[in-house]
MARSETOR-805261 format. One record per residue (C-alpha): residue in one letter; x, z, y. Coordinates in steps of 0.001 Angstrom, whole numbers, plus 500000, padded with zeros to 6 digits. Layout:
// residues N
aXZY;...
// end
This chain:
// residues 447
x044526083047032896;x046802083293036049;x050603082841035219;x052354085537036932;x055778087457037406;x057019089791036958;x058434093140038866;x062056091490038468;x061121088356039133;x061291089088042725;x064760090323042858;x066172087333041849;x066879086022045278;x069411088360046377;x072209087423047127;x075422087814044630;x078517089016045904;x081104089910043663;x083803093155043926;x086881092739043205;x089634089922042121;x092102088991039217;x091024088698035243;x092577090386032979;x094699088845030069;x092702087129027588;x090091086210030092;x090620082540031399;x088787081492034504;x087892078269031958;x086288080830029704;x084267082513032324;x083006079232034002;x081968077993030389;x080152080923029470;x078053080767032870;x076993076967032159;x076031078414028384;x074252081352029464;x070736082277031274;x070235084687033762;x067891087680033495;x065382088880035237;x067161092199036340;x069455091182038736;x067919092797041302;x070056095262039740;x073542094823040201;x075113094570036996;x078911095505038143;x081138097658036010;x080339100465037836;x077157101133036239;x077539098845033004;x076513102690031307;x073291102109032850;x072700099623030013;x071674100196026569;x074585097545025112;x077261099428027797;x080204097248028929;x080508095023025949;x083952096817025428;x085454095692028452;x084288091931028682;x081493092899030725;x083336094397033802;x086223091738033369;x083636088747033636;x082086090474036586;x085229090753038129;x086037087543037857;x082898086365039741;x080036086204036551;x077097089471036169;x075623088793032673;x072761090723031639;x070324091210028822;x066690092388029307;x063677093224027202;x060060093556028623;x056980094919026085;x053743095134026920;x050934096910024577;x047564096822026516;x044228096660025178;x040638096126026041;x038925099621025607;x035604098788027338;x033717095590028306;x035785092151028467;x035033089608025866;x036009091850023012;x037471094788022445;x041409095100021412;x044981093623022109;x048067092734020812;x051831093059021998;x053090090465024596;x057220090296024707;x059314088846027425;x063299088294026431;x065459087745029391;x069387086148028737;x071364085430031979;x074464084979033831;x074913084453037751;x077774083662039040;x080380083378042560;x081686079912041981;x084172079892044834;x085693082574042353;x085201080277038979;x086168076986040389;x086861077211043671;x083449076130044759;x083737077867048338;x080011078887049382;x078243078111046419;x076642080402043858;x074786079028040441;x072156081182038488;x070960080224035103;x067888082400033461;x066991081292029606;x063800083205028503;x061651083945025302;x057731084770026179;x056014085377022930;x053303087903021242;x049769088540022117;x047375086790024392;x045616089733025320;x043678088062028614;x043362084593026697;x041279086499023811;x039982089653025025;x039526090112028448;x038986086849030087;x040006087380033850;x040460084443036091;x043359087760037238;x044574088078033805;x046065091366032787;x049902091171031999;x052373089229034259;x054552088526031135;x051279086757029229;x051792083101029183;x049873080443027601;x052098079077025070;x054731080954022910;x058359079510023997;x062065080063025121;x063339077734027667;x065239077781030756;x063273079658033791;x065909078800036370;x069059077109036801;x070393075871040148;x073091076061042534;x073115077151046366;x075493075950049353;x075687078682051507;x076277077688055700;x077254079472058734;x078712082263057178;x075772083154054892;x072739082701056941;x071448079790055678;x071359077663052544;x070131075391050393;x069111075486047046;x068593072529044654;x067732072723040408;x064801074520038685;x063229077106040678;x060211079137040824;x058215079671043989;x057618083050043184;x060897084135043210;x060961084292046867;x057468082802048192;x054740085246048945;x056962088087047376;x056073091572048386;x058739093977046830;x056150096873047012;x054138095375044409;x056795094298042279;x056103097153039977;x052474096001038964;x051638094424035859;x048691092642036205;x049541089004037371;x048014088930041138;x050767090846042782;x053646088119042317;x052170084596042359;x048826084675044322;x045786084144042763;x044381081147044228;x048146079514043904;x048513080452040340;x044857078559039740;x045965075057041220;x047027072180039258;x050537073134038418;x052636075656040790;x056419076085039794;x055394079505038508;x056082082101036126;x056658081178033080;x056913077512033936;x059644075701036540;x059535072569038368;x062842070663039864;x062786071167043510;x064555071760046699;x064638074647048835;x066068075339052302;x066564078597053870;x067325080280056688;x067572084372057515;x068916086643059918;x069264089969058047;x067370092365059517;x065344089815061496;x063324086576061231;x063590084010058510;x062034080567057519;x062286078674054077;x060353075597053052;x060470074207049400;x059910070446048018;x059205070674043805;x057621068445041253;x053853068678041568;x053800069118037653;x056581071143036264;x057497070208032957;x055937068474030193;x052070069300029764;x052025067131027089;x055062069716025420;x054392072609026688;x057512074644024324;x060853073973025755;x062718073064028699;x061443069530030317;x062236067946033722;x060017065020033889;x059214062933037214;x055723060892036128;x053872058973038499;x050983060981039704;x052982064213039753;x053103063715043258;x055253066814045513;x054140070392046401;x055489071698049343;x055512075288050566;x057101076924053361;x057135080383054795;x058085082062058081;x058733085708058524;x060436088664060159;x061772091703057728;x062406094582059941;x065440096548059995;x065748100325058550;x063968103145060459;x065492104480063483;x068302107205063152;x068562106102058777;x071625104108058055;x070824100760055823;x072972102086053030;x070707105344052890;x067819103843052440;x068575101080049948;x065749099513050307;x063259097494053246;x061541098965055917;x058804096332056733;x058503092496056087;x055937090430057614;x055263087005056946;x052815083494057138;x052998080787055026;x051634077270054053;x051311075387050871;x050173071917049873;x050063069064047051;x050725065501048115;x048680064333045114;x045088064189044943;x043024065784042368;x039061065430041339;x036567067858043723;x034920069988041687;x031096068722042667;x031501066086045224;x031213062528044481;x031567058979045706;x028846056132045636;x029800054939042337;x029524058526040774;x033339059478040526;x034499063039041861;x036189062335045742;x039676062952045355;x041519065793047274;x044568067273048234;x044799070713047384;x045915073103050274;x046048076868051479;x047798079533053238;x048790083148052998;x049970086093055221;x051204089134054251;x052783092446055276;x054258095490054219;x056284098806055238;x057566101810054562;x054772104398055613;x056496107724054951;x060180108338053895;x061785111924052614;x065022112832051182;x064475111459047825;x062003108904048239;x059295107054050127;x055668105738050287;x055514102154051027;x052236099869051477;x051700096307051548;x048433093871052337;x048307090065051067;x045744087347052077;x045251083790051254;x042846081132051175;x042132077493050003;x040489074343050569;x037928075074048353;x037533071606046895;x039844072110043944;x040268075564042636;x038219078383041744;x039199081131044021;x038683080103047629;x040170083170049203;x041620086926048364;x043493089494049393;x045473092593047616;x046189096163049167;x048057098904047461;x050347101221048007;x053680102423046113;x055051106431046316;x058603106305044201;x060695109552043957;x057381112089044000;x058876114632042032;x061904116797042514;x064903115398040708;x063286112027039542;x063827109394042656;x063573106545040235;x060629106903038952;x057315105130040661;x053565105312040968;x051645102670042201;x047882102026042947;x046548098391043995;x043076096355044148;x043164092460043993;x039644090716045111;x039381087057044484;x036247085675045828;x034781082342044094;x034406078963046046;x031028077954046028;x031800074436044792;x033403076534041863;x030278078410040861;x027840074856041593;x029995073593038679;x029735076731036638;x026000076809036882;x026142072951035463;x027691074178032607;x024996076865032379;x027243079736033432;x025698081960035871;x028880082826038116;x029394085640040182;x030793085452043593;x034082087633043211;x036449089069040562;x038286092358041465;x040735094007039529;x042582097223040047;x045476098701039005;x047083102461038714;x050392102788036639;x053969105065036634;x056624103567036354;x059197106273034357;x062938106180034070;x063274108189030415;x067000107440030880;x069499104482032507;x068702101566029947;x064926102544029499;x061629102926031485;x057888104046030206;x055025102724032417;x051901103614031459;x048931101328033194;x045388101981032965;x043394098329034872;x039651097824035496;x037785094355036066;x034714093692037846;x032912090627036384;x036006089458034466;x036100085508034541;x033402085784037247;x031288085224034424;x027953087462034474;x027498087782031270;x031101089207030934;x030377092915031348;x032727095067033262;x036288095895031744;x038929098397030752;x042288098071029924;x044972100810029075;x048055100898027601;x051745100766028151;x054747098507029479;x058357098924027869;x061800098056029857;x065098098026028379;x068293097089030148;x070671095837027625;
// end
């Protein structure tokens, strides 16, 4: 099963800028500061979660403390993800059972709490629990919920600090970070929920990316002009965590971990021509290349030395990617985005895919938050991969494809209904896994 993120997941790069100044009585700038080390950070902050629209949330403004935190320089939010999907057709076996994703967070301006000038720290505890619905009924290398991981745990997600330079364009980040939260992130497919649209496929595969729902300890610089080009490279542990634990938090350097490195160069073009920035609200077009690599080497899959043990490589790949805002009206837009990637082969059993899809939000008069959304994801199998398989008497196919078609709909400000409906071609690129189905539903609360 791929470990993926999800839609929010890719928000969590922007930038936090407090409003305001002063704390009211009661409220220390000690107290504030202590509740952002004690706190995690959710997965919503794409959304900003100022006073102004604490009633968008279904716990409102905490009577007060809320807004005066946020005020102060900390945005805490609560977040709730369900997922109910199930295997009506094909798959290993029919059925499902409810995955749940708990988000806890604070982020927060420390030049405001403690006088910090430049920097800004970000803390996200999770909870990932419930069903394994791709684990024990549908067996896709894809998987089929971005929120399904493979143990049941709550530990931190992400907790560093970043040094902003030359007045905001670049930075550095340093602490536990995931490379999806800015890596290969296409905000058009944010919305999906199967797993290929945030971490790539062949990535997700390899022997241990600092992924969704599992962090490594890394490094990352950055640089952006905003609109314009931008470049960031990344240095993590090759191994996040403990595999040995897998519950909990661990940051553990053991010799063999070794380094992955990924770096990405890109332009994001400004708004369209004649549409202020602040009308829009959201991208017009972001284009981008990117490298990634392990310094430690793993077994090939087939190849072997004289003595009859596996050659040892380094695992390796790149990406591009693009999208942009095809069509814009008064109340919304229809965006589109394309993603490719391949690998060495040696190591991994998707060589190289690509998904397209596109994303139409505000359709309907009166509703521009809601979203509808149709993608395909097509992994094709290395053939060292499917040598192996056939060793193991598995007759492998040469590609998975999954595709996607869901609606994303805002009932009111604290909830939204997506329905999803998925199908699977040769799930598992295993042959004698017939064809699949999978509907059902995805729950978001803002609390």
């Amino acid at each position: 099963m791929l470990r993926g993120d999800s839609a929010a997941v890719q928000a969590r790069g922007a930038r936090f800028r407090p409003r305001g100044n002063g704390m009211p009585l009661g409220i220390s700038r000690f107290a504030a500061l202590t509740l952002f080390v004690a706190s995690g950070c959710s997965a919503a902050f794409g959304d900003d979660p100022s006073p102004r629209n604490a009633g968008d949330r279904a716990s409102g403004d905490w009577s007060g403390l809320r807004g005066d935190l946020y005020r102060h320089g900390l945005a805490l939010d609560v977040s709730f993800k369900l997922d109910a999907l199930r295997v009506a057709k094909g798959g290993l076996h029919q059925g499902g059972r409810p995955i749940g994703h708990f988000d806890l967070g604070a982020k927060g301006d420390l030049e405001k709490l403690a006088g910090w000038a430049g920097a800004t720290g970000f803390v996200n505890y999770i909870y990932d629990g419930g069903g394994k619905t791709n684990t024990d009924y549908l067996g896709s290398l894809h998987g089929a919920s971005n929120i399904e991981v493979p143990v049941s745990t709550a530990r931190f997600y992400q907790a560093w600090i970043e040094q902003s330079f030359s007045g905001g364009d670049a930075a550095v980040l340093a602490g536990l970070y995931p490379i999806d939260s800015e890596f290969q992130a296409v905000e058009s497919a944010a919305m999906f929920v199967q797993p290929p649209y945030g971490a790539a496929p062949d990535v997700a595969l390899t022997r241990g990316p600092s992924i969704f729902n599992n962090p490594a300890f890394g490094v990352r610089a950055k640089w952006a002009a905003e609109p314009g080009p931008y470049a960031m490279a990344a240095v993590l542990d090759g191994i996040p965590g403990d595999p040995d634990h897998p519950k909990g938090t661990h940051i553990r350097f053991r010799a063999g971990d070794g380094t992955m490195h990924i770096a990405e160069i890109g332009y994001r073009s400004p708004v369209a021509p004649g549409i202020p920035a602040a009308a829009t609200g959201e991208f017009f077009g972001k284009y981008a290349l990117g490298h990634w690599r392990y310094s430690a080497k793993v077994n090939d899959l087939v190849d072997m030395n004289p003595s009859g043990v596996p050659e040892l490589r380094r695992s390796s790949g790149w990406y591009a990617l693009a999208e942009r805002m095809l069509w814009r009206w008064k109340a919304g837009n229809l965006a589109g985005f394309i993603r490719f990637g391949a690998t060495d082969g040696d190591s991994t059993a998707i060589d190289h895919y690509y998904n397209v899809g596109v994303r139409v939000r505000g359709l309907l008069p009166g509703r521009p938050e809601d979203a509808c959304g149709l993608a395909h994801t097509r992994g094709n199998i290395g053939d060292k991969f499917r040598i192996r398989q056939a060793a193991a008497g598995i007759d492998a196919t040469a590609a998975e494809s999954a595709t996607e078609v869901t609606c994303r709909i805002q009932a009111n400000n604290w909830l939204a209904v997506q329905p999803v409906l998925q199908w699977y071609r040769n799930p598992g690129a295993d042959r004698a896994v017939p064809d699949a189905k999978v509907i059902g539903v995805r729950l978001v609360l803002s609390l």
